[in-house]
ROVO-734034 format. One record per residue: x, z, y of N, C-alpha, C in turn; residue in three letters; residue number from 0. Coordinates in steps of 0.05 Angstrom, whole numbers, plus 5000, padded with zeros to 4 digits. Each point is the difference from the previous one (the first is absolute). Last residue first. Layout:
{r {X,Z,Y},{X,Z,Y},{X,Z,Y},"Ala",NUM}
...
This chain:
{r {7646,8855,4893},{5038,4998,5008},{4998,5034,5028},"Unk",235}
{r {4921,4972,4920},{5009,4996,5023},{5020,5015,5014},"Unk",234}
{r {4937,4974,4908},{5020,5018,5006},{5011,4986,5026},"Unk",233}
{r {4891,5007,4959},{5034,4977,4999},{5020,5013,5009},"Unk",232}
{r {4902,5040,4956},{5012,5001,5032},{5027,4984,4984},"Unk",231}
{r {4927,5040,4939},{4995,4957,5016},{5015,5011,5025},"Unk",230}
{r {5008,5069,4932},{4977,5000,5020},{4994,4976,5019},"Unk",229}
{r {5070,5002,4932},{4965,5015,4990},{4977,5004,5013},"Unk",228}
{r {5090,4978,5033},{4986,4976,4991},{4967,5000,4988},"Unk",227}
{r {5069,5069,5039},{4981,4985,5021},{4980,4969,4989},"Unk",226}
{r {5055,5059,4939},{4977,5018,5013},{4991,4985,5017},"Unk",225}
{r {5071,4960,4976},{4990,5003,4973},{4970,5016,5008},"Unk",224}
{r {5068,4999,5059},{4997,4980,5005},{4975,4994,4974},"Unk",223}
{r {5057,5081,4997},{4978,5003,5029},{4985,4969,4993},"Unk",222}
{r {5061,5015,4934},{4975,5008,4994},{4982,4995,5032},"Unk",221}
{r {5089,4968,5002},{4981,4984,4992},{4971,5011,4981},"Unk",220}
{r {5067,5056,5053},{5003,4976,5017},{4973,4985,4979},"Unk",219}
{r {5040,5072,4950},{4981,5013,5029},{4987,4980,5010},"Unk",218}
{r {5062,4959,4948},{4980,5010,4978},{4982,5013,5013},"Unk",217}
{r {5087,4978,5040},{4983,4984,4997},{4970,5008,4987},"Unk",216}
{r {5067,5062,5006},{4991,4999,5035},{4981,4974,4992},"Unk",215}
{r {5045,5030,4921},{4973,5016,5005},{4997,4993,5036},"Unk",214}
{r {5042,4924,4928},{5002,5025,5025},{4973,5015,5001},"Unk",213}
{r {5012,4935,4907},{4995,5006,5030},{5011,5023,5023},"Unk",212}
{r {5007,4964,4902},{5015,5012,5012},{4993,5000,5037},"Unk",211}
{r {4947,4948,4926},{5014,5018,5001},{5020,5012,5018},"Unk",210}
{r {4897,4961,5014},{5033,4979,4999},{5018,5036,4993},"Unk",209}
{r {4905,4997,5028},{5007,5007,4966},{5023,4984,4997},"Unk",208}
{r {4969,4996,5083},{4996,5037,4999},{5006,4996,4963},"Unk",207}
{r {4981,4914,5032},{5020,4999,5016},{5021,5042,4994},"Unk",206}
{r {4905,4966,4966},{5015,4985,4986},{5039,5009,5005},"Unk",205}
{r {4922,5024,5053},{4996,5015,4975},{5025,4989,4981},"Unk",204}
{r {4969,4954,5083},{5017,5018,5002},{5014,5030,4973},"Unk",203}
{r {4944,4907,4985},{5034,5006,5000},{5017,5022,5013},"Unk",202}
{r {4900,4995,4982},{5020,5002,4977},{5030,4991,5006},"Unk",201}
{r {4934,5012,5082},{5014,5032,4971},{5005,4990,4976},"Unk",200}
{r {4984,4927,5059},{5015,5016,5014},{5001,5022,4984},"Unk",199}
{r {4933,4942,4965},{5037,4995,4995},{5015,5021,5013},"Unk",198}
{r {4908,5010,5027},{5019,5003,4968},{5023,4998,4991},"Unk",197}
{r {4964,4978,5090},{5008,5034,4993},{5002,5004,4980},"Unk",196}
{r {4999,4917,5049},{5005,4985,4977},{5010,5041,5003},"Unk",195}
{r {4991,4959,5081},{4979,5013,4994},{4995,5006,4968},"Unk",194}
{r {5080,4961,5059},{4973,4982,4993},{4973,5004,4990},"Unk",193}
{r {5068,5071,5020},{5011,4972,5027},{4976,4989,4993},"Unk",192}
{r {5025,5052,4926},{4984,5011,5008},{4991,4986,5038},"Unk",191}
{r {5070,4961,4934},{4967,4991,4989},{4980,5021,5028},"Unk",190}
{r {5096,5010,5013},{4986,4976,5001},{4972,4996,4996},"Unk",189}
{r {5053,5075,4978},{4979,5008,5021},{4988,4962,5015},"Unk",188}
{r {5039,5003,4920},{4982,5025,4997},{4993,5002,5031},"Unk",187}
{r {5081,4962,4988},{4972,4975,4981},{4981,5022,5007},"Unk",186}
{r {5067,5046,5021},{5001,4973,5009},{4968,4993,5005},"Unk",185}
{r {5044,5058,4929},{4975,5014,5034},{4997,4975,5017},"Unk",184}
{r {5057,4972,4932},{4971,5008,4991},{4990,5010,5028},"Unk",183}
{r {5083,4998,5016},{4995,4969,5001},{4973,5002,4986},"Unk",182}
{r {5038,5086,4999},{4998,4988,5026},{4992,4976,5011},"Unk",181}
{r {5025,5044,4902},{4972,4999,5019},{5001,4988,5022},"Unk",180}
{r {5051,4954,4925},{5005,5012,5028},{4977,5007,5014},"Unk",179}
{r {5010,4947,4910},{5016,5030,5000},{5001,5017,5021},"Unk",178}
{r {4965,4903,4994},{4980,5011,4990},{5009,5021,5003},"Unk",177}
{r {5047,4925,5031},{5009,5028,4998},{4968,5013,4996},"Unk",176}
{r {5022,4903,5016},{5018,5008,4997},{5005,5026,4999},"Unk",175}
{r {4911,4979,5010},{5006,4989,4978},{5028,5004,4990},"Unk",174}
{r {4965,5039,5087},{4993,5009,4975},{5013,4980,4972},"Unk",173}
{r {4998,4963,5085},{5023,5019,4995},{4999,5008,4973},"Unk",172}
{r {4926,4945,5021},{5032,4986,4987},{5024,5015,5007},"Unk",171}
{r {4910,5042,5014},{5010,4987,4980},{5023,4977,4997},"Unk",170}
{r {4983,5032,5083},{5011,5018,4983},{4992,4998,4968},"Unk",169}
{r {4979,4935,5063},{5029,5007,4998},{4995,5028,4990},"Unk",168}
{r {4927,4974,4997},{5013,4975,4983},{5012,4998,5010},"Unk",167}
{r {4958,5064,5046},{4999,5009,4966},{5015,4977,4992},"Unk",166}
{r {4997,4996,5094},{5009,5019,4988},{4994,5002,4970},"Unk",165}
{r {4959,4932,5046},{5029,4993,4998},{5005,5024,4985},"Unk",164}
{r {4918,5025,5018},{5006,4976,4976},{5020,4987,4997},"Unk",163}
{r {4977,5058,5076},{4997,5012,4969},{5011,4988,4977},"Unk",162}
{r {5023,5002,5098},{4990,4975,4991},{5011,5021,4970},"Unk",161}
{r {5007,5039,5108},{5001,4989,4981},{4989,4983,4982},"Unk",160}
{r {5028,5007,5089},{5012,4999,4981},{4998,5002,4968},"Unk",159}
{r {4938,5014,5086},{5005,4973,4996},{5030,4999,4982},"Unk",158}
{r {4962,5087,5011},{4980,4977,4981},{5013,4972,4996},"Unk",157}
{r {5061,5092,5017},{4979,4979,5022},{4989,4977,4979},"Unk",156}
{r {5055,5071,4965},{4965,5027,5019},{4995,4963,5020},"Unk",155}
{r {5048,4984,4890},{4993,4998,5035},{4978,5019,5017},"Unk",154}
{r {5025,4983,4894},{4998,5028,5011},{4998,5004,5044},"Unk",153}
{r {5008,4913,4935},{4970,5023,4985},{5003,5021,5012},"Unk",152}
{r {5063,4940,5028},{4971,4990,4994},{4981,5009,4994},"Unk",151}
{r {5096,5037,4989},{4991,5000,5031},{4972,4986,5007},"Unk",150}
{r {5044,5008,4912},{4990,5023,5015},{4999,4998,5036},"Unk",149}
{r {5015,4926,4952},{4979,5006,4988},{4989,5024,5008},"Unk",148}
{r {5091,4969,5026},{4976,4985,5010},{4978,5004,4989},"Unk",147}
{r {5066,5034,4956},{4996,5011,5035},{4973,4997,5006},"Unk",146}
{r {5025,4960,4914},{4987,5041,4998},{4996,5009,5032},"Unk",145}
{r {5050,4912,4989},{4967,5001,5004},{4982,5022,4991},"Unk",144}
{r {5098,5002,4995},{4998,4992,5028},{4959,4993,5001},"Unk",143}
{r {5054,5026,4925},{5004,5034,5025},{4981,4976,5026},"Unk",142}
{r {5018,4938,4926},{4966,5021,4993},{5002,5027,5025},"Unk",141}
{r {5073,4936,5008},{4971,4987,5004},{4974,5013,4999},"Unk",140}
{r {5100,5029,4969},{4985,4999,5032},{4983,4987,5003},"Unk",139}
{r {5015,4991,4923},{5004,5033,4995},{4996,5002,5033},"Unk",138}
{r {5013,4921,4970},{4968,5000,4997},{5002,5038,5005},"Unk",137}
{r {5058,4929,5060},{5007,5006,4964},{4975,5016,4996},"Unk",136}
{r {4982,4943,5087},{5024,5013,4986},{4993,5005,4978},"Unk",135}
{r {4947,4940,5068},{5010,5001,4967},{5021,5016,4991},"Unk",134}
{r {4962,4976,5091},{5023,5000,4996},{5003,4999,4957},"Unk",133}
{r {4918,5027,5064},{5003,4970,4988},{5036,4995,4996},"Unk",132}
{r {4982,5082,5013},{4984,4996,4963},{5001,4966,5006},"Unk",131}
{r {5031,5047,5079},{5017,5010,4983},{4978,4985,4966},"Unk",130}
{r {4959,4998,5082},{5024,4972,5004},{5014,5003,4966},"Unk",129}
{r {4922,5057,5020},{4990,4970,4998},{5036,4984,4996},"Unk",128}
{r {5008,5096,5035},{4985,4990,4960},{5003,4973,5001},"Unk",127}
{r {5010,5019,5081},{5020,4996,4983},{4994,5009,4975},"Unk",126}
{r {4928,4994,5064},{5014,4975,4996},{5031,4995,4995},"Unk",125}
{r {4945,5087,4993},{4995,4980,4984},{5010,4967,5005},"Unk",124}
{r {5029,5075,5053},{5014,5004,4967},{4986,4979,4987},"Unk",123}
{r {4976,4999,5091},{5027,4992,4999},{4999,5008,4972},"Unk",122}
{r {4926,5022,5018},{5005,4970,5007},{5024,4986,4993},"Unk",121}
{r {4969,5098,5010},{4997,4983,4978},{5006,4973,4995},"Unk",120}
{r {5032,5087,5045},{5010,4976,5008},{4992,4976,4973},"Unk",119}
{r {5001,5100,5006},{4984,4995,5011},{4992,4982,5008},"Unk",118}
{r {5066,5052,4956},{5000,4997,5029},{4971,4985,5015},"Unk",117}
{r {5009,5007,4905},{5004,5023,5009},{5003,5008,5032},"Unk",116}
{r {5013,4906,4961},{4975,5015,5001},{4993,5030,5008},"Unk",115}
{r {5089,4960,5010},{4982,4994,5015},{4966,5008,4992},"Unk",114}
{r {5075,5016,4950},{5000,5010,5007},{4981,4991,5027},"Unk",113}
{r {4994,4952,4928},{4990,5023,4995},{5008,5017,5029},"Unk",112}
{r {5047,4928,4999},{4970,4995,5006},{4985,5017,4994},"Unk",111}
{r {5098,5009,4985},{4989,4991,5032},{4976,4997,5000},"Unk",110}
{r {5026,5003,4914},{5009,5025,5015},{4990,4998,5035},"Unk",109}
{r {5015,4918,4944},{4974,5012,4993},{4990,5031,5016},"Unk",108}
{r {5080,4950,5017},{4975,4991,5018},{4974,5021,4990},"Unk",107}
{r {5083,5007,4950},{4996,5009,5028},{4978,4992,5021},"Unk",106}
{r {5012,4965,4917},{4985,5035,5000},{5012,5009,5013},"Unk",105}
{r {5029,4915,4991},{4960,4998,5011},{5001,5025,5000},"Unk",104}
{r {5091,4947,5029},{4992,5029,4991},{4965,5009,4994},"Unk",103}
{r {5062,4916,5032},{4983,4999,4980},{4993,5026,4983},"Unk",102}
{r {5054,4988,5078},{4973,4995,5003},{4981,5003,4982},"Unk",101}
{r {5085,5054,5033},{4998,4988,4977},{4967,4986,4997},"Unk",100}
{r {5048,5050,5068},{5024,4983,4988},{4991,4991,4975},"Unk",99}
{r {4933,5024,5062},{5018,4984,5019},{5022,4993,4982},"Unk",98}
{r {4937,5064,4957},{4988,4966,5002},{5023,4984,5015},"Unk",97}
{r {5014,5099,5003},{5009,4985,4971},{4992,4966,4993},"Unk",96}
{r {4970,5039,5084},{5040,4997,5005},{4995,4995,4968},"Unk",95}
{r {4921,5021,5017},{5001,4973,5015},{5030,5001,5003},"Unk",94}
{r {4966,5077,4949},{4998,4971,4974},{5000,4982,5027},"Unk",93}
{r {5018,5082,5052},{5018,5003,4969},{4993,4962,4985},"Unk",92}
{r {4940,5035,5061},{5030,4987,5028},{5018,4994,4975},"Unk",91}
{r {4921,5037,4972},{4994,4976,5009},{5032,4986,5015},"Unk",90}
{r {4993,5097,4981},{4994,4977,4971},{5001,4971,5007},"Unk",89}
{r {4992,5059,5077},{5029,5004,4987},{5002,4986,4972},"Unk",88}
{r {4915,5018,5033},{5010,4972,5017},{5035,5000,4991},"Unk",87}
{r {4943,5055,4949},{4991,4971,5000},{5020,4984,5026},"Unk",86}
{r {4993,5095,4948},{5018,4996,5033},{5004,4971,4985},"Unk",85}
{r {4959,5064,4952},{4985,4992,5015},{5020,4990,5022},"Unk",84}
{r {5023,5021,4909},{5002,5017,5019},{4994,4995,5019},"Unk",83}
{r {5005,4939,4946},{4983,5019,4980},{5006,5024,5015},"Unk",82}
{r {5048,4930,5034},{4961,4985,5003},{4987,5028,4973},"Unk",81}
{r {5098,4998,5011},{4979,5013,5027},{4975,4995,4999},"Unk",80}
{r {5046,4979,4925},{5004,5029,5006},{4980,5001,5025},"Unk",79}
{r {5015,4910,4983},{4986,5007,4978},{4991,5032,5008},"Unk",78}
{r {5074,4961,5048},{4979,4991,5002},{4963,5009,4984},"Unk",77}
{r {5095,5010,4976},{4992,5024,5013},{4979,4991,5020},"Unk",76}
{r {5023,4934,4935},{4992,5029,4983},{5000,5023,5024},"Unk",75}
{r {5025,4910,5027},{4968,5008,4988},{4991,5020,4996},"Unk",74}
{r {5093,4992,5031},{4979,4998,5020},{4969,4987,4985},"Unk",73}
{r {5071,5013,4939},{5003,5019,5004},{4984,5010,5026},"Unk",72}
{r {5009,4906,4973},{4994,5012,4976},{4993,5032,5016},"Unk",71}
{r {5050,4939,5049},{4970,4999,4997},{4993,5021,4983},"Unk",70}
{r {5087,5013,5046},{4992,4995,4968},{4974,5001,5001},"Unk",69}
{r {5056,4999,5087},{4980,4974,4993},{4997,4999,4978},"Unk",68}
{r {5055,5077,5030},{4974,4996,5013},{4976,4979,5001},"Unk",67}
{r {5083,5056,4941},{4988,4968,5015},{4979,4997,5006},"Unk",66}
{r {5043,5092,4987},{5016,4974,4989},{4997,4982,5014},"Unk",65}
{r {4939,5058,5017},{5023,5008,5028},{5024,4981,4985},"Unk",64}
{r {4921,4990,4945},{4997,4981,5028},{5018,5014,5014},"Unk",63}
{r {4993,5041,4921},{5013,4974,5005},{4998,4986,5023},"Unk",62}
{r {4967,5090,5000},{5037,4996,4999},{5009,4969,4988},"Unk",61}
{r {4912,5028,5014},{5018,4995,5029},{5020,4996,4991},"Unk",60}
{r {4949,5013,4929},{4991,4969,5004},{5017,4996,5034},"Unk",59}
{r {4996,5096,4954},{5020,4964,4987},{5003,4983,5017},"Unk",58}
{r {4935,5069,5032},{5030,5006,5007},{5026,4982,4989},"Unk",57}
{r {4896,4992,4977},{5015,4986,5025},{5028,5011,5004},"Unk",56}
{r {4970,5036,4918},{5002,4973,5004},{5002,4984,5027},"Unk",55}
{r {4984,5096,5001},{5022,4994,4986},{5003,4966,4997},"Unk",54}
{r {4914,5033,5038},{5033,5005,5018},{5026,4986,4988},"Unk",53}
{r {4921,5000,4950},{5008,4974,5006},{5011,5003,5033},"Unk",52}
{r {4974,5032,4897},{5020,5025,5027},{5007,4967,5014},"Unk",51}
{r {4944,4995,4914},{4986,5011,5031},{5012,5005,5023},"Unk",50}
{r {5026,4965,4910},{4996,5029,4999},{4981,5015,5020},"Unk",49}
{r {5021,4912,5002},{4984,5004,4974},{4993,5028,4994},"Unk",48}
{r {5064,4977,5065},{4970,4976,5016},{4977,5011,4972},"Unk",47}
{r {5097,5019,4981},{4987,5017,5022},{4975,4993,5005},"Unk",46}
{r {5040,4943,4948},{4999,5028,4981},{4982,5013,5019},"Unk",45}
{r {5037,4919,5045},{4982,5002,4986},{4987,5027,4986},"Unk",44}
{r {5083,4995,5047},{4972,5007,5008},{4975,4999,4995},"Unk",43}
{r {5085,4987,4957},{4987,5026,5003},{4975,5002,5010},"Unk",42}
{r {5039,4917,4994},{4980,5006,4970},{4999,5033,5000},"Unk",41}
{r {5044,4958,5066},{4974,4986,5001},{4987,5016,4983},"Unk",40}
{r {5085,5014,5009},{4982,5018,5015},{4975,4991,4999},"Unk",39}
{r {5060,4953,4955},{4998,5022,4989},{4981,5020,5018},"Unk",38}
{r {5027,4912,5024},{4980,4994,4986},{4999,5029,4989},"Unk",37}
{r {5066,4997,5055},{4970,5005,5012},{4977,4986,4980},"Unk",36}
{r {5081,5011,4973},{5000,5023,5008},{4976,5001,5015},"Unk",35}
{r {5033,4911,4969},{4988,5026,4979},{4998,5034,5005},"Unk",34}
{r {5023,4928,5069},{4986,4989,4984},{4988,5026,4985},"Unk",33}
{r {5082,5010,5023},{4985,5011,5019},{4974,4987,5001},"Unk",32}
{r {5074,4978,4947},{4992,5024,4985},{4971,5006,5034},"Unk",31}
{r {5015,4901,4952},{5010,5018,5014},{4986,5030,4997},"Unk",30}
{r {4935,4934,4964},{5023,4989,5011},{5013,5026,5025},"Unk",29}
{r {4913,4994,4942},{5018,5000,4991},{5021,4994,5013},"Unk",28}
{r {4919,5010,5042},{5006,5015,4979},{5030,4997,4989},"Unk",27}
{r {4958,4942,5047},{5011,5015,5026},{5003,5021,4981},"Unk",26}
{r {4989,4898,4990},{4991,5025,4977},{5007,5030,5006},"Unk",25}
{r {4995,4911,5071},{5017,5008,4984},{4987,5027,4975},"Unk",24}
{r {4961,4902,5066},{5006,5026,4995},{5003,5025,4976},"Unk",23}
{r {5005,4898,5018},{5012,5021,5026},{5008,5025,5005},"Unk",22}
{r {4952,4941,4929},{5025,4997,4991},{5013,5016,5020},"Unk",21}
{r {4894,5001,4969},{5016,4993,5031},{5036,5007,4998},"Unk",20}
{r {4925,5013,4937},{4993,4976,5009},{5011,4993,5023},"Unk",19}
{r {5038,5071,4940},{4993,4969,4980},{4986,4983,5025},"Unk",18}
{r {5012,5080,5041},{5031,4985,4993},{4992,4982,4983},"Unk",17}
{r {4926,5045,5024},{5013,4990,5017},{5025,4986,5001},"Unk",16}
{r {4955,5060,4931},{4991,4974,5000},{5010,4979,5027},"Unk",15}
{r {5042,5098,4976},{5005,4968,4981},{4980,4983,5008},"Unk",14}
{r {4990,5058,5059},{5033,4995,5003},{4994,4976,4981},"Unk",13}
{r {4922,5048,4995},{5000,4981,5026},{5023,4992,4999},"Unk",12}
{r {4992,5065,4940},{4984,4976,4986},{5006,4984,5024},"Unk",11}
{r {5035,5075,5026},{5017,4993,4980},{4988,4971,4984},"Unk",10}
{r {4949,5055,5065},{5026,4978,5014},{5019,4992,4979},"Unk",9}
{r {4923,5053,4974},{4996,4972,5011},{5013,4986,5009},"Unk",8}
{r {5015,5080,4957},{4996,4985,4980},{5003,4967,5014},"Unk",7}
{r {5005,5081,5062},{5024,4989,4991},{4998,4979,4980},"Unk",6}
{r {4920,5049,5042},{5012,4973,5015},{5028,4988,4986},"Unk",5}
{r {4897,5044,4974},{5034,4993,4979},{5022,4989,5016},"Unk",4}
{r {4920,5040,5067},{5013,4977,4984},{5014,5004,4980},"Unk",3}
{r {4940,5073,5061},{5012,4980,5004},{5004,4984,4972},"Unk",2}
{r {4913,5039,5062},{5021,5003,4969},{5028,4986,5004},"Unk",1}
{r {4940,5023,5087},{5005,4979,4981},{5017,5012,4977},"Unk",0}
């Protein structure tokens, strides 16, 4: 698994949680040991970007040997492991950040991906399903039906997936972010789910001309781009 902008996200998740929940505190700003682990946060971030995502778990311990209940800091090394294949240690990480903080969705969201990968379709799509009828803020709404879309169009078990749900969630990701191949490949391998191999190479084509792409993505969405040319759907 790729991992996450995870620091951007807990910093957007802190403020929107404190405007809708007065309980909980702006964990950024307040006191110096507060800002010492909001500081590591934002190393580890750097690190997570740079790739050195030893180095960024080595932060993300030293706040939790701080405080062991800074949700925030049990996502993001949550995040780390599920991109270092150690799913069930990911999994144990976002069900303690969920225990002190319920209304955590991109921890849930995190939990359900990591269950696809595990293999556990059932269970991630009926927390897609819960997490989007919830209505969160639209920036997690679109990460959250880009899932659910890539898991519809790209399922190895038939009875999951559903072509046509998938493209009209990932067009309404897409809409909040036309800028993000990943949410294009999306849509792209959607249409190819419904048999729709045109569309499928103009958006994967579409997704390969987003500036600043990664060269690991750009590898990633020509393959998918080739299997379209040849009428094959992209499978998980």
């Amino acid at each position: 698994m790729k991992p996450l902008n995870a620091f951007a996200i807990c910093i957007a998740i802190l403020t929107a949680a404190t405007m809708a929940q007065a309980s909980v505190p702006i964990i950024v700003a307040g006191g110096a040991g507060r800002r010492a682990m909001a500081d590591l946060l934002n190393k580890a971030e750097k690190e997570i970007k740079a790739g050195d995502l030893a180095g960024a778990k080595r932060h993300v311990e030293a706040i939790l040997h701080f405080d062991p209940e800074y949700w925030p800091a049990l996502y993001v090394r949550a995040d780390i492991l599920a991109s270092q294949g150690q799913y069930q240690l990911a999994i144990q990480d976002c069900n303690e950040a969920l225990r002190k903080y319920r209304g955590f969705v991109e921890a849930s969201s995190l939990r359900a991906t990591i269950n696809v990968y595990l293999g556990k379709y059932a269970e991630a799509l009926k927390e897609y399903n819960y997490l989007i009828s919830l209505h969160p803020r639209l920036v997690t709404l679109a990460r959250v039906l880009k899932q659910r879309a890539w898991l519809q169009s790209r399922c190895p078990g038939p009875a999951f997936r559903n072509g046509q749900q998938a493209v009209k969630d990932a067009k309404a990701a897409c809409i909040l972010g036309w800028k993000d191949e990943n949410t294009i490949d999306t849509l792209a391998a959607a249409y190819a789910e419904t048999g729709d191999f045109n569309s499928a190479v103009q958006y994967a084509a579409q997704a390969l001309a987003i500036k600043g792409i990664s060269r690991e993505d750009s590898k990633r969405i020509q393959r998918h781009l080739e299997s379209f040319q040849q009428h094959k759907p992209i499978r998980l």
